[in-house]
C-alpha positions in Angstrom: -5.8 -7.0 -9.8 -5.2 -4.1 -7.8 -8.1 -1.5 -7.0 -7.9 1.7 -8.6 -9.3 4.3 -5.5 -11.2 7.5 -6.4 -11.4 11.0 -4.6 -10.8 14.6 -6.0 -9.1 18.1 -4.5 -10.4 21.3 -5.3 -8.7 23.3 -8.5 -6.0 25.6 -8.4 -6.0 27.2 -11.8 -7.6 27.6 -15.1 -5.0 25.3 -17.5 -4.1 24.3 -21.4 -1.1 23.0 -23.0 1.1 24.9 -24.4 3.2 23.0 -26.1 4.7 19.5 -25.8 8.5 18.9 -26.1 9.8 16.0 -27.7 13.6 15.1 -27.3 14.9 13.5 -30.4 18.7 12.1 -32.0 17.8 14.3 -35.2 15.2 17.1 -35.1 15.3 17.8 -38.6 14.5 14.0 -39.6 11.5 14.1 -37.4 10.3 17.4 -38.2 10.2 16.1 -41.6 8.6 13.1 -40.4 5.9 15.2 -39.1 5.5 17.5 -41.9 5.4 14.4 -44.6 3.1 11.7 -42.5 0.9 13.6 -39.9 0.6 16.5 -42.2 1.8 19.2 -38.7 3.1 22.7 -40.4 6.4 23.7 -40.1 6.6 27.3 -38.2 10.5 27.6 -37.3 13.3 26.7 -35.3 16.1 27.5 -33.0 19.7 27.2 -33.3 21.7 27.0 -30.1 25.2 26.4 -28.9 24.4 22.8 -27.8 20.4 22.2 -29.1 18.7 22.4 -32.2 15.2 22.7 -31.9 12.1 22.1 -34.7 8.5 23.7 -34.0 5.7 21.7 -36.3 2.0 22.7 -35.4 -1.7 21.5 -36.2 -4.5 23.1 -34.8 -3.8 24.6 -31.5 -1.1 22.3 -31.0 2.5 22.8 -31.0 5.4 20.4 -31.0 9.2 21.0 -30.1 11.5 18.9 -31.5 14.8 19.0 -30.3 18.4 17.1 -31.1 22.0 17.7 -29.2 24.8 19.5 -30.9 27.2 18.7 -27.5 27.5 15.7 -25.5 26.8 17.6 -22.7 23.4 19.3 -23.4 20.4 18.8 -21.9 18.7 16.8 -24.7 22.3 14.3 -24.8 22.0 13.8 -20.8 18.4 12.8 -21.5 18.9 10.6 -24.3 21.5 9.1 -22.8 19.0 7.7 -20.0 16.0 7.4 -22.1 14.7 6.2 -25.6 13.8 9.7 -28.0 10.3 10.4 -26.5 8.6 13.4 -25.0 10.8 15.1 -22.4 8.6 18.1 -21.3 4.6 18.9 -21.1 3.9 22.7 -21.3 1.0 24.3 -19.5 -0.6 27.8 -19.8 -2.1 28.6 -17.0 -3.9 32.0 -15.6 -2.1 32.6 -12.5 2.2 31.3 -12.2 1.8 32.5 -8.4 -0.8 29.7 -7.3 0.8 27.0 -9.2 4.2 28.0 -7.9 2.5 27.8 -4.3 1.4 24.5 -4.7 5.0 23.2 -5.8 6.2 24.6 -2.9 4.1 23.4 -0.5 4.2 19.7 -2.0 7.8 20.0 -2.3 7.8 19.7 -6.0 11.2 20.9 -7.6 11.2 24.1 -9.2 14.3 24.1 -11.4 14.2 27.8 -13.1 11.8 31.1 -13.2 12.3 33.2 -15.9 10.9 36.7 -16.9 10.8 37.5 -20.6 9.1 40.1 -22.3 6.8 40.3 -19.2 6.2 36.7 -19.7 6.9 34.8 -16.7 7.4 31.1 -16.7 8.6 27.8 -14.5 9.8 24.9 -14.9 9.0 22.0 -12.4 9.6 18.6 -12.1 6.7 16.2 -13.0 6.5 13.0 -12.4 10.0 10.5 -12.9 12.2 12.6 -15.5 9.2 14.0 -16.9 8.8 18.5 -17.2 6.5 20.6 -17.0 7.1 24.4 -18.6 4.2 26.1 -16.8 3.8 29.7 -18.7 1.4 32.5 -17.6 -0.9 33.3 -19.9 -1.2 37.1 -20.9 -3.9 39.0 -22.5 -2.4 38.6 -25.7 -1.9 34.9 -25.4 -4.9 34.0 -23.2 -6.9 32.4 -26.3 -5.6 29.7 -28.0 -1.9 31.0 -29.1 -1.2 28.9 -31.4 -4.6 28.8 -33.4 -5.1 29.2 -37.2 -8.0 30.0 -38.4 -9.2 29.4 -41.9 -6.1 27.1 -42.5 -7.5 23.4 -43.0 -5.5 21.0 -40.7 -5.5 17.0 -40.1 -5.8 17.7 -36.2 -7.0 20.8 -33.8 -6.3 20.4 -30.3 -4.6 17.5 -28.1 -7.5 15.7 -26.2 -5.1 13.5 -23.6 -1.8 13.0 -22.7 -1.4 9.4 -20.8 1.3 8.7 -18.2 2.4 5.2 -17.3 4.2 5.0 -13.7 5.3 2.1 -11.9 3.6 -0.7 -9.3 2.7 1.1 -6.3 2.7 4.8 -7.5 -0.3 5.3 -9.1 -1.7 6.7 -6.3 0.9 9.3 -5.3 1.2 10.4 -9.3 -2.5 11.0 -8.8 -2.3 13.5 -5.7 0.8 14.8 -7.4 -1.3 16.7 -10.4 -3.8 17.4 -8.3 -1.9 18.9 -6.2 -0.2 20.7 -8.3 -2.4 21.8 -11.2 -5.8 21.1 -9.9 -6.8 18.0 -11.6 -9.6 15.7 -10.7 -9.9 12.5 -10.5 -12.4 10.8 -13.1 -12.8 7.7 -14.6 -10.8 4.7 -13.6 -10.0 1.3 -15.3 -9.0 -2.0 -14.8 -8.0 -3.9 -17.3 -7.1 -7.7 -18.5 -6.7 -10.4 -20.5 -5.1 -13.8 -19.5 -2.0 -12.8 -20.0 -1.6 -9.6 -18.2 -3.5 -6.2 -17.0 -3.1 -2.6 -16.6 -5.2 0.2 -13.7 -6.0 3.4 -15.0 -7.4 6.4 -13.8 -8.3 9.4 -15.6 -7.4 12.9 -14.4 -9.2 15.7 -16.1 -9.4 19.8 -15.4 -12.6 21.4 -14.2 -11.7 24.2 -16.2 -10.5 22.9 -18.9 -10.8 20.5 -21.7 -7.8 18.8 -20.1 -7.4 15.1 -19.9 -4.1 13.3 -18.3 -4.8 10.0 -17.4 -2.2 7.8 -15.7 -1.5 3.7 -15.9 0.2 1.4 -13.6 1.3 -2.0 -14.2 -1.3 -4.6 -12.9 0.8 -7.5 -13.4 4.7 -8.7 -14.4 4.1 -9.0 -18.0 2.2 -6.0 -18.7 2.1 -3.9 -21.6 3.1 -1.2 -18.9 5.5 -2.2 -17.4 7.2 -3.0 -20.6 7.0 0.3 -21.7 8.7 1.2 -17.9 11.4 -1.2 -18.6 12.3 0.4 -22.2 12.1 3.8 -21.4 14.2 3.4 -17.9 11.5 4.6 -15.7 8.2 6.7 -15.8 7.2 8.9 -19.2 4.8 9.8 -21.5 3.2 6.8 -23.6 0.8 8.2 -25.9 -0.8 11.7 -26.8 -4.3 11.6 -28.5 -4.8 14.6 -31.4 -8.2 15.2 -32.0 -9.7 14.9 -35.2 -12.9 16.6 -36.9 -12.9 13.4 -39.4 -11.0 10.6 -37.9 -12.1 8.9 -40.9 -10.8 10.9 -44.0 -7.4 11.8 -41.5 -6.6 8.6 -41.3 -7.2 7.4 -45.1 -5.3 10.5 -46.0 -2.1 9.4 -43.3 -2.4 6.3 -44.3 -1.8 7.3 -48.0 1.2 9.2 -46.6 3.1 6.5 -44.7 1.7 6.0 -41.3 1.2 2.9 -39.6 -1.7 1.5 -37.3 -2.5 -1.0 -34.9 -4.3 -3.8 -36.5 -7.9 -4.8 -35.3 -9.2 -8.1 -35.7 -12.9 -8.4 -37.6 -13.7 -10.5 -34.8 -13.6 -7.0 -33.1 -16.7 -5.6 -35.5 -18.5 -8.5 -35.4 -18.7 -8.0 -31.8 -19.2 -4.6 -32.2 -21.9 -5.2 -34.4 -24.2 -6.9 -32.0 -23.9 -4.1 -29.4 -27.5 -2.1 -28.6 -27.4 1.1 -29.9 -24.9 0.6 -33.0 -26.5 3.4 -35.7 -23.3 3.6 -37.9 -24.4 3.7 -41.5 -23.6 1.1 -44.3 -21.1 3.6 -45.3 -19.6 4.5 -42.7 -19.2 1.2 -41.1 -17.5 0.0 -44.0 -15.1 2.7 -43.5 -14.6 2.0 -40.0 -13.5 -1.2 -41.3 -11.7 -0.3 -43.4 -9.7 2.3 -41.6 -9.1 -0.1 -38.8 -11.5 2.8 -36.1 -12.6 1.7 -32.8 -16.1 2.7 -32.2 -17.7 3.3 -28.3 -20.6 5.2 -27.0 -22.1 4.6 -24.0 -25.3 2.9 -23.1 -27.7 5.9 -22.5 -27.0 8.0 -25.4 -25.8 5.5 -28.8 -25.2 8.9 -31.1 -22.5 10.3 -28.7 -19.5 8.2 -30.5 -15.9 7.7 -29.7 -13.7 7.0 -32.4 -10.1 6.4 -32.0 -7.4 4.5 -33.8 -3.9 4.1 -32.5 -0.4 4.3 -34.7 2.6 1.9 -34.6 5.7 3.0 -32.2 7.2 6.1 -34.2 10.4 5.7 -32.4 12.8 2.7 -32.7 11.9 1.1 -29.4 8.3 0.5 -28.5 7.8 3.2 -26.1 5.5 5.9 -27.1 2.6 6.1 -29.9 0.4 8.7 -31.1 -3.2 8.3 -30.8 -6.5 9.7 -33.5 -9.5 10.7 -31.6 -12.5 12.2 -32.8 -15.6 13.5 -30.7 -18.4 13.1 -32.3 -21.4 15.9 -31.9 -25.0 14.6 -30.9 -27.9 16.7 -30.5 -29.3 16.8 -26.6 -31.6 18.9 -25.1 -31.8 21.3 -28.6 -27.9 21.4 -27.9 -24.7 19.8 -29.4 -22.7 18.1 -26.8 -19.6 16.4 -27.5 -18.5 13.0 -25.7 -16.3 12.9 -23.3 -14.3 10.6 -21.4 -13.1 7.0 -22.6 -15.1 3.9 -23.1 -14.1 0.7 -21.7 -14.8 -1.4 -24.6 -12.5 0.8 -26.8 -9.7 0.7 -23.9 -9.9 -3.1 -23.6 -9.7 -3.1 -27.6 -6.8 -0.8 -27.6 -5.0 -3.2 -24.8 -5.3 -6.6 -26.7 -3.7 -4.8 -29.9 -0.6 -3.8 -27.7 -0.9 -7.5 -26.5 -1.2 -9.0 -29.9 2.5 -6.5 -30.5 3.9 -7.4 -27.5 3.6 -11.3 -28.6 5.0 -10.5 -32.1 8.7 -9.1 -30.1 8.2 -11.9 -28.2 7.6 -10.0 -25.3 4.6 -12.2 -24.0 
């Protein structure tokens, strides 16, 4: 197993996501998807000569969907190298002149620079064919621009994005975004089964309520590199949309079409025995039955993680979404929200993708 090294750079810039663009065969099929089984509102879309483009939101976040009308467009060049999957993560961030430093002096490639309305934005290469939009943020869209308030959504905000990279660049992906956008390095993760293993290491914003962690393959068969092999290189495996009530969301998606990851009871019964488990009869039954991961850690059993984890939306195994809610606890006369990722949840989360990977036959 290989180690997974720690260290962290100073930050460059206050950050959020924008928005996250998918690129898709049809973008009106999947913004219906959206719409229909993850319950995302459906603000607009563009028409171009060679793209047509879908915007579904929830919360503070804000999908692009986007199909080709040409062979030759942007989104056809891409799908004709990669599975449909997420082709660009947008940031906001408070000053385009520090970022744009820092690409230059890493030698990051800055494809275009544009200036519209007084809105200036970037676009620089990320890591394999991945993009990254970076947008300044102006007074008017400093806060949250794509919040709704009073409108009653299944998710409000994206809590991670996860990148999977291949043997031997974990490190250098690592220095890359922190480099670039000031992210720090976190917690980190190795983990196995007997069949095969995975090192991760979480990158998070000072400044921000950021999370990006990235994964490397830690042995031939592993769920990662399987997922490098499909998607022909680097990419985005998974985004985790935060919940208020992971619990009544995923009831309600369920009742709408979506598919999970299956966990075995041999997981609760486990769970179960753990110090600290204060989940009541109710709500353990619905963990249960909804199929929820449950972690907290050691020193503080009322700060819960709860996460569950959807089937592949797109025909090849590549990318999943991922439910996460937070859970308040009182500390100190103050509500604190967990953060991070707990181990036992990750390791859970690994042996389902296992348990899929043997169903293809892929292990």
């Amino acid at each position: 197993m290989m180690a997974c090294n720690q260290h962290n750079l100073n930050t460059i810039n206050a950050i959020s996501i924008d928005h996250v663009h998918f690129y898709v065969e049809d973008a009106e099929a999947w913004r219906r998807w959206f719409v229909q089984v993850l319950g995302f509102q459906w603000v607009g879309r563009w028409m171009r000569s060679d793209t047509h483009t879908e915007i579904v939101e929830s919360g503070d976040i804000s999908f692009r969907l986007s199909a080709p009308l040409t062979a030759n467009s942007a989104v056809a060049n891409y799908l004709q190298q990669h599975p449909p999957g997420v082709a660009n993560v947008a940031f906001r961030v408070a000053d385009l002149n520090t970022v744009l430093q820092a690409a230059q002096a890493i030698g990051a490639l800055v494809s275009s620079v544009s200036d519209s309305g007084g809105q200036r934005s970037v676009q620089i290469r990320g890591w394999g064919d991945l993009l990254h939009t970076v947008i300044e943020a102006t007074s008017a869209t400093a806060a949250s621009p794509n919040s709704k308030a009073g409108m009653v959504q299944p998710f409000t905000t994206i809590d991670h994005v996860v990148l999977n990279v291949g043997v031997g660049e974990l490190d250098a992906a690592l220095t890359y975004y922190e480099s670039l956008f000031g992210f720090q390095r976190q917690q980190n993760f190795a983990i196995r089964t007997d069949r095969s293993a995975l090192c991760s290491q979480v990158l998070a914003h000072p400044n921000a309520r950021i999370q990006f962690p990235i994964n490397e393959p830690g042995s031939p068969s592993s769920q990662i590199q399987e997922f490098l092999d499909l998607n022909q290189g680097a990419g985005i495996q998974h985004i985790a949309l935060q919940t208020q009530n992971i619990l009544q969301t995923i009831a309600q998606l369920r009742n709408q079409g979506l598919s999970c990851l299956s966990v075995p009871v041999s997981y609760y019964e486990q769970l179960r025995q753990r110090p600290g488990f204060s989940l009541s009869p109710e709500e353990w039954q619905a963990v249960m039955t909804q199929e929820v991961l449950v972690d907290w850690p050691a020193n503080i059993p009322q700060a819960l993680l709860l996460q569950t984890f959807t089937q592949p939306i797109f025909q090849q195994p590549t990318f999943f979404f991922e439910l996460i809610e937070r859970r308040l606890y009182r500390d100190h006369d103050r509500y604190q929200q967990t953060q991070g990722f707990g181990e036992g949840n990750f390791q859970a989360l690994f042996e389902a993708i296992e348990r899929e990977q043997m169903k293809r036959g892929k292990l």
